[in-house]
C-alpha positions in Angstrom: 16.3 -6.7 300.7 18.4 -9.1 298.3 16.1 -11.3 296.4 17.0 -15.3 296.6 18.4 -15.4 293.1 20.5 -12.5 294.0 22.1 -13.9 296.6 22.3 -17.1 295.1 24.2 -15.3 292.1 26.9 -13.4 294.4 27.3 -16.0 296.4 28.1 -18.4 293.3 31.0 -15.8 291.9 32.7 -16.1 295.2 32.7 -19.4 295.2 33.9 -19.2 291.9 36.7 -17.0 293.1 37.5 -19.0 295.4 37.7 -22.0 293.6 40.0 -20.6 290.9 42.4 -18.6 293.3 43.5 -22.5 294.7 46.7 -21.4 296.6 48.2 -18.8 295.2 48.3 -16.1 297.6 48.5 -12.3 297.3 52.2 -11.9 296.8 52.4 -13.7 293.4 50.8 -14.9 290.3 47.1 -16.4 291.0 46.8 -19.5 289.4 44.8 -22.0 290.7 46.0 -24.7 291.9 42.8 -27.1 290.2 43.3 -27.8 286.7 41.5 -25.0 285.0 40.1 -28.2 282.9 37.3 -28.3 285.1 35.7 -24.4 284.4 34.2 -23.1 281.2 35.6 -20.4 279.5 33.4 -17.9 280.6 34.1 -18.6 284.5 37.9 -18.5 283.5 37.1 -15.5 281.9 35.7 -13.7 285.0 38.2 -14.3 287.4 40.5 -12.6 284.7 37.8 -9.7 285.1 38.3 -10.0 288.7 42.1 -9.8 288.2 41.9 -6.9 286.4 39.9 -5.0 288.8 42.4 -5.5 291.3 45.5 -4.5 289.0 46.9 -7.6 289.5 47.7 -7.8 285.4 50.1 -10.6 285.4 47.4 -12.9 287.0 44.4 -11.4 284.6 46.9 -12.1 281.4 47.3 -15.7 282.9 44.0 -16.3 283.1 43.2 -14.8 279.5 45.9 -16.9 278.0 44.4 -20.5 279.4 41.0 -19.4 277.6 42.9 -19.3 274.2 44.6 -22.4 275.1 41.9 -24.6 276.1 39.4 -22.8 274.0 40.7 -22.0 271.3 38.3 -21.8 268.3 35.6 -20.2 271.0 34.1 -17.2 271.2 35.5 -16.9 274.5 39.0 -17.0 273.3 38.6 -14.3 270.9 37.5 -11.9 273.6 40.6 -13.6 275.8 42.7 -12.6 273.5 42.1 -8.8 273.2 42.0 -8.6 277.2 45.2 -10.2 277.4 46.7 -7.8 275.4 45.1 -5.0 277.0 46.1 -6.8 280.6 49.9 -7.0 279.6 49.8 -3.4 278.0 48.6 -2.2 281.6 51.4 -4.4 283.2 54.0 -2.6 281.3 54.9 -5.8 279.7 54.8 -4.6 276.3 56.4 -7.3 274.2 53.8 -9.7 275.2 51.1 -6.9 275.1 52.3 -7.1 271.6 52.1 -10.7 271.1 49.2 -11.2 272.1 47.9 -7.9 269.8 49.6 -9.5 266.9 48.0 -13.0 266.7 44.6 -11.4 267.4 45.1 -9.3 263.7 46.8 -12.5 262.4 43.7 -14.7 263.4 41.0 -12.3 264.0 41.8 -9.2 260.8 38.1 -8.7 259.8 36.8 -8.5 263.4 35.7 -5.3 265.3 38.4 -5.2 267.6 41.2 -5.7 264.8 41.2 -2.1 265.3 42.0 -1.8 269.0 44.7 -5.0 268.6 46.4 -2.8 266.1 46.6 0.4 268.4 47.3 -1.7 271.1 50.5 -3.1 268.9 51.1 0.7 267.7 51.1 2.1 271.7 53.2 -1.3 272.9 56.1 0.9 271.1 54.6 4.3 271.5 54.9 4.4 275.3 58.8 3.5 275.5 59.9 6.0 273.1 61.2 7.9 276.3 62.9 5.1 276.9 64.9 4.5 274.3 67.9 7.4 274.7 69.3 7.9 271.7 68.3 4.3 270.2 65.6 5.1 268.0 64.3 2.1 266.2 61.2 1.7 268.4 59.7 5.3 267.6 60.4 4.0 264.5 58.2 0.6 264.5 55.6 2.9 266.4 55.7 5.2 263.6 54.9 2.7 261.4 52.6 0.8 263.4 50.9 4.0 264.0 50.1 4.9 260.0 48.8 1.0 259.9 46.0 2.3 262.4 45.8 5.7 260.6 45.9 3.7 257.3 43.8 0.2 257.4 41.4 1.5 259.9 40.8 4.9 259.0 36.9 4.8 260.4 37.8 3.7 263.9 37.2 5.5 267.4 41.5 5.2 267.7 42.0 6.6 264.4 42.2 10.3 265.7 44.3 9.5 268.8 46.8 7.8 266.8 47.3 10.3 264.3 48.3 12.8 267.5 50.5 9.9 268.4 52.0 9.8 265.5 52.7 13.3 265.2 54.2 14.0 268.7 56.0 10.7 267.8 57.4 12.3 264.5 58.4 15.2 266.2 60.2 13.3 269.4 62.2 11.8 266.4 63.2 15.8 265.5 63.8 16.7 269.0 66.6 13.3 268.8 68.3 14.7 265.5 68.4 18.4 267.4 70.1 17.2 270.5 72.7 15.3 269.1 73.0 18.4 266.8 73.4 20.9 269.8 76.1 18.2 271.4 78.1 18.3 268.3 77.8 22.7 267.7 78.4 23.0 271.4 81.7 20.8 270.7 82.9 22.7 267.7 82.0 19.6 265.7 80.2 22.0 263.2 80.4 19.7 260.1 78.8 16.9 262.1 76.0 19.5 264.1 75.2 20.7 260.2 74.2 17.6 259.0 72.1 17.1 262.2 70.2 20.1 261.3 69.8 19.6 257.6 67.7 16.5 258.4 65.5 18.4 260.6 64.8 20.8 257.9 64.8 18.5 254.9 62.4 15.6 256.4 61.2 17.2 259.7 60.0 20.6 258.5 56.4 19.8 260.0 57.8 19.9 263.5 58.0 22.0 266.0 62.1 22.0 265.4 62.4 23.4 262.1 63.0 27.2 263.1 65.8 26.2 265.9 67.0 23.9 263.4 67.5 27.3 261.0 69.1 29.3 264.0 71.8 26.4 264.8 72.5 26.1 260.9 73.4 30.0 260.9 75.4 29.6 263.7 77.2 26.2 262.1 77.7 27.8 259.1 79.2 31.2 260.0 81.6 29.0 262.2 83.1 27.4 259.8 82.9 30.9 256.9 80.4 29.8 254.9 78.7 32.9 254.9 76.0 32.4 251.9 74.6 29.4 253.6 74.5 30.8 256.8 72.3 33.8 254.9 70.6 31.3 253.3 69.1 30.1 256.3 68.7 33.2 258.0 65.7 34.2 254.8 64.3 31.0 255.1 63.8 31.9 258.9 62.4 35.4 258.0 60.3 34.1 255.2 58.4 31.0 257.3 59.3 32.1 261.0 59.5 35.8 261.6 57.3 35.9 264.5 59.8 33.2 267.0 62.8 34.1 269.2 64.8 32.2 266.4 64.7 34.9 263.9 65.1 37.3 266.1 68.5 35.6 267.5 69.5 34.9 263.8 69.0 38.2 262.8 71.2 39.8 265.5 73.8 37.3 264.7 74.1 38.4 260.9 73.8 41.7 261.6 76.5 41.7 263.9 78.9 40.5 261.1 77.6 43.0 258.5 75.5 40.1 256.3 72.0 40.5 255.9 69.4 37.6 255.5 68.8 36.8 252.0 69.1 33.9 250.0 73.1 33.8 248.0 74.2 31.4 246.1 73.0 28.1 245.1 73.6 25.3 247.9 70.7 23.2 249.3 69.4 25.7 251.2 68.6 27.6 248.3 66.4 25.4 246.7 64.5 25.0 249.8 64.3 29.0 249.8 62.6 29.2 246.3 60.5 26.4 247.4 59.5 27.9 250.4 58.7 31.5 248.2 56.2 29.7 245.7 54.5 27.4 248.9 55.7 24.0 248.2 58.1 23.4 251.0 55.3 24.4 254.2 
């Protein structure tokens, strides 16, 4: 049996509910049609609780927002401000999500949940890196935004998550310079699919691209006769990456025009080969 103060209690929140839902309806944004004046922050606050619990985002970021407005140097709106974030961020409506994350670290940098605000900013660009086609400036800012979390907040609970972030990130970035590279070798643009794969290998070796990136660069190179580069590549494959399908491809391809894989000559690859023998390129 419910107690009298029980009852009392749930029957107060629906009021509440009521109250604050004014005419709004299910098919839009609920925003009461009373001036919001009239409620404290913390019953404000719960019906953007409630909002949340039914998905309806938009409606819980509303009611977020009018805490930070009309409260704004409360307690309350510190805690509004986080959740609003986090309410966009669900919505999808990530350049508000990160609005909203950014005044909380601008207002808010020594607090607890500086931490979350800054993932929060990080993941408003993470999560439309696929996107972005070939456009690459947000993996970019998430990148960056990423190492700030990695960086500034290195004790937190989001610390390790966005350090996996930032690596599939990094390599999404590799995968970007690799398909362009394939377009161009599949078009004969071999100059142009070279350099595509030189910056794989130069400033993406950690990647899971690198050893392809080897094999197309053998392939570029004996294309257009430059044999000692395309060897080049082919011992850098059999020194770091013996054991993939890549070496095994690039091997078969040398072989088949007499060359072996060894490193000739002294072209950029080359240094990368000696660096790669003595274990400062890995």
């Amino acid at each position: 049996m419910i107690g009298m103060g029980a009852a009392a209690k749930t029957i107060g929140a629906v009021l509440l509910v009521a109250a604050l839902s004014g005419c709004g309806g299910d098919g839009g944004a609920a925003k009461s049609s009373q001036p919001l004046e009239g409620f404290t922050p913390e019953q404000i606050y719960e019906r953007g609780e409630f909002e949340m619990e039914r998905n309806r985002t938009e409606d819980a970021a509303f009611y977020f927002s009018e805490i930070e407005r009309l409260y704004p140097y409360s307690s309350w709106a510190k805690q509004a401000l986080i959740m609003q974030a986090y309410a966009y961020h669900l919505g999808r409506d990530y350049e508000d999500s990160r609005a909203a994350a950014q005044r909380y670290i601008d207002f808010y940098p020594t607090e607890e949940d500086a931490a979350y605000a800054q993932y929060l900013l990080a993941l408003s660009y993470y999560d439309q890196i696929d996107e972005v086609g070939r456009d690459q400036g947000l993996t970019f800012q998430a990148l960056q935004s990423l190492r700030t979390v990695i960086e500034v907040y290195p004790d937190s609970e989001y610390t390790s998550s966005a350090i996996l972030k930032f690596d599939l990130a990094f390599d999404h970035l590799a995968g970007k310079e690799m398909e362009i590279g394939r377009y161009y070798l599949r078009k004969g643009h071999y100059t142009s699919a070279v350099n595509r794969f030189r910056v794989v290998v130069e400033d993406f070796q950690t990647t899971s691209h690198t050893a392809e990136a080897l094999h197309r660069l053998v392939e570029a190179y004996l294309s257009l006769g430059l044999v000692a580069e395309a060897q080049t590549a082919g011992a850098i494959l059999g020194h770091n990456y013996q054991s993939t399908e890549w070496y095994e491809d690039s091997f078969k391809l040398l072989t088949q025009n007499g060359l072996k894989m060894r490193n000739v000559g002294n072209n950029w690859l080359s240094q990368i080969y000696r660096q790669s023998i003595k274990g400062e390129w890995l």
